[in-house]
N, C-alpha and C positions, 0 to 999 in steps of 0.2 A: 476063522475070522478073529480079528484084535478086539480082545475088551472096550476099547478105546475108538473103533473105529467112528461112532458117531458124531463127535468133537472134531475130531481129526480128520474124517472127512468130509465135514460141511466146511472147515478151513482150506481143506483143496480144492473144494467145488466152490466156495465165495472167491479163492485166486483165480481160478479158472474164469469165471465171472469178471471180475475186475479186470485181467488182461484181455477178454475180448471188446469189452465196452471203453478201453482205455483209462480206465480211472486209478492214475499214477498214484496216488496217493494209498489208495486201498493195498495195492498191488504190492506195495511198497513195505507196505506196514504187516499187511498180511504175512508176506515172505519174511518180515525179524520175526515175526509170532511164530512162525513154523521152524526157523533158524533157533529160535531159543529155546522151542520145545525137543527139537533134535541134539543140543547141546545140555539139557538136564535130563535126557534119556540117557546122555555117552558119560554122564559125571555119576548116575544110578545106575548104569550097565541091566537098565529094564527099560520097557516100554512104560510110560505116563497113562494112567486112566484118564477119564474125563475131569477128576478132582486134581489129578495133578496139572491136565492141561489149563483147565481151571484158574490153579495157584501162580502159573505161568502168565498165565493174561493178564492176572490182575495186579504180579508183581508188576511187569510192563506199563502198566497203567498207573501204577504206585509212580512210577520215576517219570511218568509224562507230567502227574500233577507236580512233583517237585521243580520239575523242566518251567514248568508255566510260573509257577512263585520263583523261582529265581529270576528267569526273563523279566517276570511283569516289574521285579524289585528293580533289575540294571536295565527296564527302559526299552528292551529289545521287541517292541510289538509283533514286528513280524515274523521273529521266531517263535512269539509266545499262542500266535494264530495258529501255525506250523503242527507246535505240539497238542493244542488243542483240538483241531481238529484230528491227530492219531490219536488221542483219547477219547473221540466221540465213537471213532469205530471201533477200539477195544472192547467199550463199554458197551456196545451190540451182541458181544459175546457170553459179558458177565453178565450172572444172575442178578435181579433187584437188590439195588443197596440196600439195609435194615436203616428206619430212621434210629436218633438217639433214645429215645420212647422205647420202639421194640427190642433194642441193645438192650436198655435197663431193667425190662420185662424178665428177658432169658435167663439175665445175670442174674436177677434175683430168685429165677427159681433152680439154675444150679448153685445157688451159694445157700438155700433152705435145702436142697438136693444132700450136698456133701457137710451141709452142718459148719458151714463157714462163721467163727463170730468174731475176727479183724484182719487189721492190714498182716498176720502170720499167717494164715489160711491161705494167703492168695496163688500161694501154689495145687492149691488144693482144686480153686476154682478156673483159676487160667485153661489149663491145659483139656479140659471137659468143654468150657462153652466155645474154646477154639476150632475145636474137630468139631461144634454143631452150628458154631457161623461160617462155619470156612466159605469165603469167596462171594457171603453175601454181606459181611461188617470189616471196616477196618478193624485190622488188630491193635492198632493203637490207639482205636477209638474206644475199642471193646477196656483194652487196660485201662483207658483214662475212668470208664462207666465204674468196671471192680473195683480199682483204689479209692473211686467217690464213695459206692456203697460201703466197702468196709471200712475206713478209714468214721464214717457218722455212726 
């Protein structure tokens, strides 16, 4: 059996689901998540754990939110509905976002962790609270939190 199988096959058992019940849009969106997942599987020449199928989602999710600020900016509602709702069912897959509060929590206990004391450190601290939010904080929310705390 695949490391991986439990991600992976609750994604062909929710397709499976959506094509019977007709619900286009799931079906739709389900199949790029599977499609994208089997395109960073063929660019790693491995199979994706659950962390990588993960990273996958929530990249996909990353470019719906951008989809919807660009729409909302040139006015296009009905496409901006469109990607909104494929970001509601992504978001069924990912784990709890971290508010800014608990970002700022983690960050300051790996930046006491690795003895971080400014904005030169930040490589010290980046790449540790990374691998322990993975897929539950933006990463560029997590960098905005580090450059706050060490930069004061």
């Amino acid at each position: 059996m695949e490391p991986d199988a439990g991600l992976k096959q609750k994604l062909v058992d929710d397709l499976k689901q959506a094509m019977k019940s007709g619900d286009t849009v799931r079906r739709s969106v389900l199949r790029m998540v599977r499609a994208s997942i089997a395109n960073a599987e063929i660019a790693r020449q491995d199979q994706l754990d659950d962390n990588g199928i993960l990273g996958v989602i929530a990249k996909e999710a990353r470019q719906r939110q951008e989809s919807i600020a660009a729409f909302k900016e040139g006015g296009r509602r009905d496409l901006e509905e469109k990607e909104a709702a494929e970001l509601a069912i992504l978001q069924e897959y990912l784990p709890q976002q971290m508010t800014r509060e608990e970002i700022v929590t983690a960050a300051r206990t790996v930046i006491a962790e690795v003895g971080a004391q400014g904005p030169g450190d930040k490589g010290k601290v980046m790449p540790k609270l990374i691998a322990e939010l993975k897929g539950r904080a933006d990463g560029r929310e997590v960098n905005a939190v580090v450059t706050e705390l060490l930069g004061s």
